[in-house]
C-alpha positions in Angstrom: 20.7 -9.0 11.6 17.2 -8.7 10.5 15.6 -5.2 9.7 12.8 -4.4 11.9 9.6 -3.1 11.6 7.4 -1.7 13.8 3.8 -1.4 13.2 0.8 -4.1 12.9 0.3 -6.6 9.9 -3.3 -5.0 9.4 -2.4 -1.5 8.8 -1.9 -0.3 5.2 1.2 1.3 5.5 2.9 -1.4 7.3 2.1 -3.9 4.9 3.0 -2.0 2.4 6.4 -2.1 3.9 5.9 -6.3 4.4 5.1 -6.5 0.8 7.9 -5.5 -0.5 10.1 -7.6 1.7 8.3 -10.5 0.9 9.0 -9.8 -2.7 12.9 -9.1 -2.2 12.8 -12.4 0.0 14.6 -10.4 3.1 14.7 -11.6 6.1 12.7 -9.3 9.0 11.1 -8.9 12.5 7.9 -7.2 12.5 7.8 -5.6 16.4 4.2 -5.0 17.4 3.5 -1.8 18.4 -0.1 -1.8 20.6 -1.9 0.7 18.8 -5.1 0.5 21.4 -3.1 1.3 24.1 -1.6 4.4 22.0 1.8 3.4 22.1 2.4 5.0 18.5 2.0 8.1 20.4 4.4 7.7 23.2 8.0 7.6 23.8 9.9 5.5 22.6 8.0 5.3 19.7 7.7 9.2 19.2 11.6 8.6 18.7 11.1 6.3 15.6 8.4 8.1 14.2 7.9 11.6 15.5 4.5 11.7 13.7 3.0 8.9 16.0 2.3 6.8 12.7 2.5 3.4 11.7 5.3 2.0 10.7 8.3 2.8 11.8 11.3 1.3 10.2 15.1 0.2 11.5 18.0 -1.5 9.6 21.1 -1.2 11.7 21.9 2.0 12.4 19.6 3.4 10.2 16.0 4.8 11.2 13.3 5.6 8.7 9.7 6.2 9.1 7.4 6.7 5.8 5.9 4.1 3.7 6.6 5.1 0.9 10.3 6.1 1.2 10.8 2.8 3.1 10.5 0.7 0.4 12.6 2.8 -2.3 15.3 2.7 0.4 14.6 -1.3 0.7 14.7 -1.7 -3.4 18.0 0.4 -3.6 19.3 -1.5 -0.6 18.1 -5.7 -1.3 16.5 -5.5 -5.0 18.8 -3.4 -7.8 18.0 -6.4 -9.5 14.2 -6.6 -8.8 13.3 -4.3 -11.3 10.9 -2.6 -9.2 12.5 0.3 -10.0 13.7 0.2 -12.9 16.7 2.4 -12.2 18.7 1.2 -14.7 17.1 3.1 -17.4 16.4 6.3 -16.7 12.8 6.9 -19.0 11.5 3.2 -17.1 12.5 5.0 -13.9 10.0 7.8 -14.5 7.3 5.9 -15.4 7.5 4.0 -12.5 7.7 7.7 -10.4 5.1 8.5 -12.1 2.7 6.2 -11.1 3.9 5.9 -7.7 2.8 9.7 -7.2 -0.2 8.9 -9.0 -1.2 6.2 -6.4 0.4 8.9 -3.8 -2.0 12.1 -5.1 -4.7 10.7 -6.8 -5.8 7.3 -6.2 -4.6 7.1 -2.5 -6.7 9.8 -0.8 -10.0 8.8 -2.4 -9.7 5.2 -1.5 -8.2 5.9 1.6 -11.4 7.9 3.1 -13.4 5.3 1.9 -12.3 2.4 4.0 -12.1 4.8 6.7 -15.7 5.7 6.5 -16.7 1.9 5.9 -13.9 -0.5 7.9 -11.9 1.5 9.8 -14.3 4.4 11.4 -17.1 1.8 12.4 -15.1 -1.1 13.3 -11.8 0.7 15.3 -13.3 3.6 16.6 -17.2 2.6 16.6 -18.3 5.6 14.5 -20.7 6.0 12.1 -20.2 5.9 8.0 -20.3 8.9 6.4 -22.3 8.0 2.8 -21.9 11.7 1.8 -18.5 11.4 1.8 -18.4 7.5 0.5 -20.5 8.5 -2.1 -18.1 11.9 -3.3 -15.0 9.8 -2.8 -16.5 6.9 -4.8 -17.0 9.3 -7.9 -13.3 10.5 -7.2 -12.0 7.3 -7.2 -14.2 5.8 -10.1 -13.0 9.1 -12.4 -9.1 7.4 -11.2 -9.7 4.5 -12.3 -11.1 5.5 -15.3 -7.6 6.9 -16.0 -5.8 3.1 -14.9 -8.3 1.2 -17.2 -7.1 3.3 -20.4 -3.5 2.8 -19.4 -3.7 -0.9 -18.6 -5.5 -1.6 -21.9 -2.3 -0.3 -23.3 0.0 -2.6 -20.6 0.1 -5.1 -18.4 1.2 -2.9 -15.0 0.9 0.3 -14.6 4.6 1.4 -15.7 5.3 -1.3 -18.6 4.9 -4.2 -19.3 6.4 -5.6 -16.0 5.7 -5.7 -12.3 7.2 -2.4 -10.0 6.6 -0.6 -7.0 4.2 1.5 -8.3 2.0 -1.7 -8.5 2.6 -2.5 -5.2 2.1 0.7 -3.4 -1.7 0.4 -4.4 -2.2 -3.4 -2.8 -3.1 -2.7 0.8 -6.4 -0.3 0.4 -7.5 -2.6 -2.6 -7.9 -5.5 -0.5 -9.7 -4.0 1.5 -11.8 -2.1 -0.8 -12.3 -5.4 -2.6 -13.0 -7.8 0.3 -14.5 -5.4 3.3 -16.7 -3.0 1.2 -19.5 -3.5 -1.1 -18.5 -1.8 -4.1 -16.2 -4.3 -5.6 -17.6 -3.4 -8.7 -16.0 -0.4 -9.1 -13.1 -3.3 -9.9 -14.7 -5.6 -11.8 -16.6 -3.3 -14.4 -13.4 -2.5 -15.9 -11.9 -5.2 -17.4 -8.1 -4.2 -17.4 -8.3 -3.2 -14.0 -9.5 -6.2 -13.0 -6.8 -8.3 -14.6 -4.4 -6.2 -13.5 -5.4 -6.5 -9.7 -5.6 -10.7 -10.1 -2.3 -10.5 -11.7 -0.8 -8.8 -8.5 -2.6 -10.2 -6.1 -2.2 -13.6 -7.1 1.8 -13.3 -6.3 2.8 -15.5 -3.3 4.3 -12.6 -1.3 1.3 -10.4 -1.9 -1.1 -13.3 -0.7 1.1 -14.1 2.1 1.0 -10.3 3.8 -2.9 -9.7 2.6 -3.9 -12.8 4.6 -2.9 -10.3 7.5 -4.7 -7.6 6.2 -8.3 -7.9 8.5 -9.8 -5.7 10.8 -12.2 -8.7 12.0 
């Protein structure tokens, strides 16, 4: 039997969860959940996710709701031989923590309020762009990335010198910094970052659940 997952292909945090399926090759239903109509926030959604968030997350008779925890649970489950973990060796394992909480603390929130203000406030809920706060989180994020550039002159991904979750965690809001904002720059004028993103990107799965990832 399939897991399931219940949330829309063009919301971050389900495609975050599709990502890493994609990459572990398991097989899933993705159960659309009709956001306009606010069925996040009704029952029986509530009962999946009691936060009315996307997604929402079943394998048998297990429920989980999260992101984040979602796909740990799917790498410890499907992929102990991914790698994306690196939970075989205990100092790998914290690097790959540690730049999952970075994406989590630090580069998450700036980004995140930016393609709200730009993509998602405008298009979804026909509001008006905030530049005061594009331009504060810009500067937030720009000082972050600052940060990744000196660590990926030093390696290929973010935790070594091979691919993990913590790589994949940041895919979803790049894409759609990248493609539905104009400050794509804040990419390309730093060199390691920008190889870094083409490297990820460029993976089959990853361009197989970003293809999805529109608000057109």
């Amino acid at each position: 039997m399939a897991v399931r997952v219940f949330g829309l292909p063009k919301s971050t945090c389900t495609s975050r969860v599709l990502l890493v399926l994609e990459e572990l090759g398991v097989e899933y239903e993705l159960v659309p959940v009709n956001f306009a109509a606010g069925e996040h926030k009704q029952h029986p959604y509530l009962e999946r996710n009691p936060f009315g968030q996307l997604p929402a997350f079943q394998d048998g008779d297990l429920s989980l709701f999260e992101s984040r925890v979602i796909t740990r649970y799917l790498v410890r489950k499907y992929g102990k031989d991914s790698g994306l973990l690196k939970e075989t060796a205990p100092e790998e394992a914290a690097a790959v923590d540690q730049w999952m909480e970075v994406e989590t603390a630090q580069f998450n929130p700036a980004i995140c309020a930016i393609v709200f203000q730009i993509v998602i406030l405008p298009i979804i809920f026909g509001g008006t762009t905030d530049e005061k706060v594009v331009e504060a989180q810009l500067d937030k994020l720009g000082k972050v990335l600052d940060v990744y550039e000196a660590r990926l002159s030093k390696s290929k991904y973010l935790a070594g010198e091979s691919y993990t979750l913590a790589d994949i965690h940041h895919i979803s809001y790049i894409h759609y910094f990248l493609t539905a904002t104009p400050h794509a720059s804040f990419f390309d004028s730093r060199p390691h970052v920008k190889a870094w993103w083409e490297a990820i990107s460029s993976r089959p799965a990853i361009a197989k659940i970003t293809a999805g990832l529109s608000f057109k």
